[in-house]
C-alpha positions as CSV (number, residue, x, y, z in Angstrom):
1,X,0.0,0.0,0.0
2,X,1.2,3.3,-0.8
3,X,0.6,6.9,0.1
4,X,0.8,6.3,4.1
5,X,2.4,8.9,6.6
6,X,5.5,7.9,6.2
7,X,5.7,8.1,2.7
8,X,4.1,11.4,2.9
9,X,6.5,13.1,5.4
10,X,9.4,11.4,3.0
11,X,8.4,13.3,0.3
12,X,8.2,16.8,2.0
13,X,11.4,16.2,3.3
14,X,12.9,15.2,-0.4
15,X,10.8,17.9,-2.0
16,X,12.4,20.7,0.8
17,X,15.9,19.5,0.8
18,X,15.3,20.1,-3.4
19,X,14.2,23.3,-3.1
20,X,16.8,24.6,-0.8
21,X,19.5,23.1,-3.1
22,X,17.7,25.1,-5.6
23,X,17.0,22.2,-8.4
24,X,14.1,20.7,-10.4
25,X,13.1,17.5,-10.2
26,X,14.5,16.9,-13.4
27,X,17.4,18.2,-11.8
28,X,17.1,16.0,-9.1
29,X,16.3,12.7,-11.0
30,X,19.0,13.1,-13.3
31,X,21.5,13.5,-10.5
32,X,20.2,10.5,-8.9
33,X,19.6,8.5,-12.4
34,X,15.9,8.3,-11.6
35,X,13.0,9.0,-13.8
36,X,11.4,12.3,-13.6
37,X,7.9,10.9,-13.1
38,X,9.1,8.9,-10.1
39,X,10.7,11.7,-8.1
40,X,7.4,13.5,-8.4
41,X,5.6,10.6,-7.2
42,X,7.8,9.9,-4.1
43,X,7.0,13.9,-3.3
44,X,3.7,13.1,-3.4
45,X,4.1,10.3,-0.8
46,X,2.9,7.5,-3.5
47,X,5.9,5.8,-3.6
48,X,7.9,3.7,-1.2
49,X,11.6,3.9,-1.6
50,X,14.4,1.5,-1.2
51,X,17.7,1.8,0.4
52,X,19.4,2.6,-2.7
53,X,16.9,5.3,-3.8
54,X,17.4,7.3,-0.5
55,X,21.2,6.8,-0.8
56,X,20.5,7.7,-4.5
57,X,18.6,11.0,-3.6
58,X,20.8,12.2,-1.0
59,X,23.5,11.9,-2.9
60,X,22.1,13.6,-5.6
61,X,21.2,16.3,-3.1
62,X,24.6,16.8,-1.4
63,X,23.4,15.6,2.0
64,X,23.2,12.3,3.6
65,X,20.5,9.7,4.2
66,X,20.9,10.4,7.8
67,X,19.4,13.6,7.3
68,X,16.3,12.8,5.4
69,X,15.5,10.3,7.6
70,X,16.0,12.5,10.6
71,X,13.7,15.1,9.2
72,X,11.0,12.0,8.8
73,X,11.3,11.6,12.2
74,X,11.4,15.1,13.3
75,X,7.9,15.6,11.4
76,X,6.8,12.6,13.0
77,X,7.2,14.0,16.5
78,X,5.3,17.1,15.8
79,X,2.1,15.3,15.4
């Protein structure tokens, strides 16, 4: 099943780390050798991804998985 919370919170976190490194998500799923559509879709919390597409996406972002996971969690304490 997709589109849960977690999923959810994953993409805001993807779609804000994006943003504030100031690319597209073509950008973004070129750098991680994703497809476009598929970047969109895990902002949109209606995709789950592996391992290797978070260590994908952070790379491609210049951060680390460590901190997109962190700021899953952090959302999920705010609730």
């Amino acid at each position: 099943m997709t589109g849960n919370g977690l999923e959810q919170i994953f993409g805001q976190v993807v779609r804000e780390v994006r943003i504030e490194v100031g690319i597209s998500q073509e950008e973004l799923a070129d750098r991680a050798q994703l497809h476009r559509t598929y970047v969109s879709l895990l902002e949109r919390g209606k995709r789950n991804p592996s391992l290797n597409v978070v260590q994908a996406l952070a790379a491609a972002l210049g951060t680390t998985m460590t901190r997109l996971v962190s700021g899953v969690e952090a959302r999920q304490g705010r609730k």
